[in-house]
C-alpha positions as CSV (number, residue, x, y, z in Angstrom):
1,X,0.0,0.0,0.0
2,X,2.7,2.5,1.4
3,X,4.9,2.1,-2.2
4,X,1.6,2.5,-4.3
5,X,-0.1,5.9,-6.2
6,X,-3.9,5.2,-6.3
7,X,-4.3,8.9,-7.3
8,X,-5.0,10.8,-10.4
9,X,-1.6,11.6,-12.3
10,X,-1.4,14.8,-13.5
11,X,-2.7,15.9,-16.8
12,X,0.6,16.2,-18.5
13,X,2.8,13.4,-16.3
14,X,2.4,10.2,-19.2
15,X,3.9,12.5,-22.0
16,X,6.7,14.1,-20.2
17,X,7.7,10.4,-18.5
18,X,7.7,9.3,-22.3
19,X,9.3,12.4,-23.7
20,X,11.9,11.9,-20.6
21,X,12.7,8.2,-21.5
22,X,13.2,9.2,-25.4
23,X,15.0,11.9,-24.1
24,X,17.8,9.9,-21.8
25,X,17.7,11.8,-19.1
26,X,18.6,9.9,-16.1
27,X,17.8,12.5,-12.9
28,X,14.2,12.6,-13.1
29,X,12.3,12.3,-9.3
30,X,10.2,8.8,-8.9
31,X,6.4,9.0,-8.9
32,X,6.3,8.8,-4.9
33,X,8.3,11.6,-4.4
34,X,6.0,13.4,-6.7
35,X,2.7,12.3,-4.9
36,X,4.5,14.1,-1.6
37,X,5.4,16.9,-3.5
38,X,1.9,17.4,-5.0
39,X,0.1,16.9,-1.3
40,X,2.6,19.1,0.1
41,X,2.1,22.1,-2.5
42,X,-1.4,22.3,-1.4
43,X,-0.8,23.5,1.9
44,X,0.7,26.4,0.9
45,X,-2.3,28.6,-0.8
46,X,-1.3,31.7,-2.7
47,X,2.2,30.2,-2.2
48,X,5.6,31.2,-3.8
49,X,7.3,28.4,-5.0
50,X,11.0,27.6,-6.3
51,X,12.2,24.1,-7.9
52,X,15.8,24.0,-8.2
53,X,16.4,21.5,-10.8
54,X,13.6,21.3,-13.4
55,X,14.7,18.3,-15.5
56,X,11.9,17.6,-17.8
57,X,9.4,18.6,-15.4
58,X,7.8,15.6,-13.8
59,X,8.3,16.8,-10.2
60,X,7.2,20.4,-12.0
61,X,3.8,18.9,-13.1
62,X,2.9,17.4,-9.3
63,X,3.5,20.7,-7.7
64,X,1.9,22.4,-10.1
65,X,-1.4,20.0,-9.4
66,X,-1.0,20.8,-6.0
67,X,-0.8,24.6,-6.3
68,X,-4.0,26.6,-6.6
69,X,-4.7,29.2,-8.6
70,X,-3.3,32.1,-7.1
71,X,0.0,30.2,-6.4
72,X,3.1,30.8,-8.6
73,X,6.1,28.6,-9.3
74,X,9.6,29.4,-10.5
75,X,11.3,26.3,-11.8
76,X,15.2,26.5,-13.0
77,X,17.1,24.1,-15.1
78,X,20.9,25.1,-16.8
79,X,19.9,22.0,-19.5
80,X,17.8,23.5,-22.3
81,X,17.6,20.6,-23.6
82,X,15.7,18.8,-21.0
83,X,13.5,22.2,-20.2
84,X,12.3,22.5,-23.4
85,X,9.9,19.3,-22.8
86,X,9.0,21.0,-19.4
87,X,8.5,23.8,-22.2
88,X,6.5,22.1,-24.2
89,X,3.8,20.0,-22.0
90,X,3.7,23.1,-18.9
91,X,5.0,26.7,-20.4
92,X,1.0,27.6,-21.0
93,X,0.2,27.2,-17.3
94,X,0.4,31.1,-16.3
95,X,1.6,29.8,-12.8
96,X,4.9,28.7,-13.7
97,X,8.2,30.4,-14.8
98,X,10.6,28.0,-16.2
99,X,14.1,29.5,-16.6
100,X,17.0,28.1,-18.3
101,X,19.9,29.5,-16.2
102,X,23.1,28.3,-14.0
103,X,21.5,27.8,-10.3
104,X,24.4,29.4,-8.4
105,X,24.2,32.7,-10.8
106,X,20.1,32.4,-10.6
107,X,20.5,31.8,-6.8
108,X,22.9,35.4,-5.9
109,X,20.6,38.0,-8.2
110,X,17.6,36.9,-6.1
111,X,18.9,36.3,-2.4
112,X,15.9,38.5,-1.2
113,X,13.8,36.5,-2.6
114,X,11.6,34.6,-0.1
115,X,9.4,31.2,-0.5
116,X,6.8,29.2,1.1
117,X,8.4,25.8,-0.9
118,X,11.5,25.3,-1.9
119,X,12.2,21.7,-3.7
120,X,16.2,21.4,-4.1
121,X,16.5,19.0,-6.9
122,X,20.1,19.8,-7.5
123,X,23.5,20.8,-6.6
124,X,22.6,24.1,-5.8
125,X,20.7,24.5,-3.0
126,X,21.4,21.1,-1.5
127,X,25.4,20.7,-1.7
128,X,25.9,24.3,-2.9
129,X,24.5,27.3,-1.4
130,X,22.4,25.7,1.2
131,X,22.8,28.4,3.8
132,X,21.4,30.9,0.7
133,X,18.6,28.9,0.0
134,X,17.6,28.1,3.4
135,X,17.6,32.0,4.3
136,X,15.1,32.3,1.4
137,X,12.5,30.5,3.0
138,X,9.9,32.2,4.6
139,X,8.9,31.5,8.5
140,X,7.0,28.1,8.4
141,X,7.7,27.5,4.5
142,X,8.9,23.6,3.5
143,X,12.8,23.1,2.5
144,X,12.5,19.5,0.8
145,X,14.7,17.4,-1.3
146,X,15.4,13.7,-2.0
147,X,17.7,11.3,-3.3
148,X,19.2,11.2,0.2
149,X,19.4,7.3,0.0
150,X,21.8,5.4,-2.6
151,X,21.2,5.4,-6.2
152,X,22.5,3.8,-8.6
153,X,23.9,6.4,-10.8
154,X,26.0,8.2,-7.6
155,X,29.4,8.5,-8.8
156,X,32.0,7.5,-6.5
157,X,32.0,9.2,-3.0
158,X,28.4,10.8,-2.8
159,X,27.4,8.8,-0.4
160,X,29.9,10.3,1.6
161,X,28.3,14.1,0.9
162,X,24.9,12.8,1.4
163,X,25.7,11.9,4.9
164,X,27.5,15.1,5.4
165,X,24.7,16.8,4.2
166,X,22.3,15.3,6.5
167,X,24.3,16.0,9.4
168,X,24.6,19.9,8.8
169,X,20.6,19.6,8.0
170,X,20.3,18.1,11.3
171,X,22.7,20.8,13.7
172,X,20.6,23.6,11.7
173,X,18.4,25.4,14.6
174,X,16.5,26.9,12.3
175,X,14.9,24.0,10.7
176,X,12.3,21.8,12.1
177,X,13.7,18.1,10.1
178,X,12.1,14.7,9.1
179,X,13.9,12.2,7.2
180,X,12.5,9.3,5.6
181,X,13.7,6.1,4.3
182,X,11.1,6.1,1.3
183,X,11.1,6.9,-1.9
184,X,14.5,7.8,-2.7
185,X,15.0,9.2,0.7
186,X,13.5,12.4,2.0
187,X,13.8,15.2,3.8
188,X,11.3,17.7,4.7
189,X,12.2,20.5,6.9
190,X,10.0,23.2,7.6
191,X,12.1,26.7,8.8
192,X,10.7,28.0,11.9
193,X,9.7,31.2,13.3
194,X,12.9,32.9,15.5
C-alpha cells in the first residue's frame, strides 16, 4: 500500500515520463516523491514556489497540481535541452516560470527573494549554497529534497556528501527536520519562526 499511487496523475505526467525516457535523461524524481510533493504544494495557498532542478518537469507537473490558482512557481534548469519538454507539455500554465539558467548565478541576483516551498533537486541548494537557499524560506515554509538514499547512478564518493549533508541539516536550529527512508529518501524541513 505505502509504495503505491492510487491517485489521479497529472494531466501532462504520461507524455513528459515518455518524452523523458526518449530523451535519456537519467535524474528525473520517482512518482512517490512526486505524490508528496503534490500533497505538500497544497498546503501552501497563494504560495511562492522555487524548484531547483527542473529536469523535464515531472516533479514540475505534481507541484503544479497541488498549487491553486493564485500560487506561482519558478522552476530553474541550466539544460535546455531537458527544459524545453517542461516547455513544451507546462510553459501555458500562467503559474509557472521556467528558466534556463546556472542555479548558483540564478540563486545570488535573487537572495531576497523569499518562499513558502523550496524543492532542491540539484547541486545548488542542497550541496551548494544551502545556507542561501535556506535563508530564502519564509517562517514556516517547506525546505524539501530527495535522493538522500543510494542510487544507482551516484558516482564514487556521494554517499559520503549525502551523509554530510544530513548531518549539517540536522545541527541547523532553524529547521524543524524529518527524514524518511522512502522513496529515494526524503527530507522535509520546515524553517521555523525565531
Amino acid at each position: 500500500m505505502i509504495e503505491e499511487i492510487r491517485q489521479a496523475y497529472p494531466k501532462a505526467y504520461v507524455a513528459i515520463n515518455d518524452a523523458t525516457i526518449d530523451s535519456e535523461f537519467s535524474m528525473a524524481s520517482d512518482v512517490l516523491t512526486c505524490s508528496l510533493l503534490k500533497t505538500l504544494a497544497g498546503s501552501k495557498p497563494g504560495g511562492d514556489f522555487l524548484e531547483l532542478g527542473t529536469g523535464t518537469g515531472l516533479s514540475t507537473s505534481w507541484i503544479l497540481d497541488g498549487m491553486d490558482d493564485s500560487s506561482s512557481l519558478i522552476s530553474i534548469d541550466n539544460d535546455e535541452r531537458f527544459l524545453a519538454i517542461a516547455r513544451d507539455f507546462l510553459g501555458s500554465d500562467q503559474r509557472l516560470n521556467l528558466e534556463c539558467t546556472d542555479g548558483g548565478d540564478w540563486l545570488e541576483k535573487n537572495s531576497d527573494r523569499k518562499f513558502d516551498y523550496i524543492f532542491a533537486d540539484t547541486w545548488h541548494g542542497k550541496y551548494l549554497m544551502l545556507d542561501e537557499v535556506i535563508g530564502m524560506l519564509k517562517p514556516g515554509a517547506f525546505y524539501i529534497i530527495d535522493d538522500m538514499l543510494p542510487q544507482d547512478n551516484w558516482p564514487e564518493g556521494h554517499a559520503d556528501k549525502a551523509t554530510k549533508l544530513l548531518e549539517v541539516l540536522e545541527k541547523r536550529e532553524d529547521l524543524l527536520i524529518t527524514k524518511q527512508c522512502w522513496a529515494t529518501g526524503l527530507v522535509i524541513a520546515t524553517k521555523k519562526d525565531r
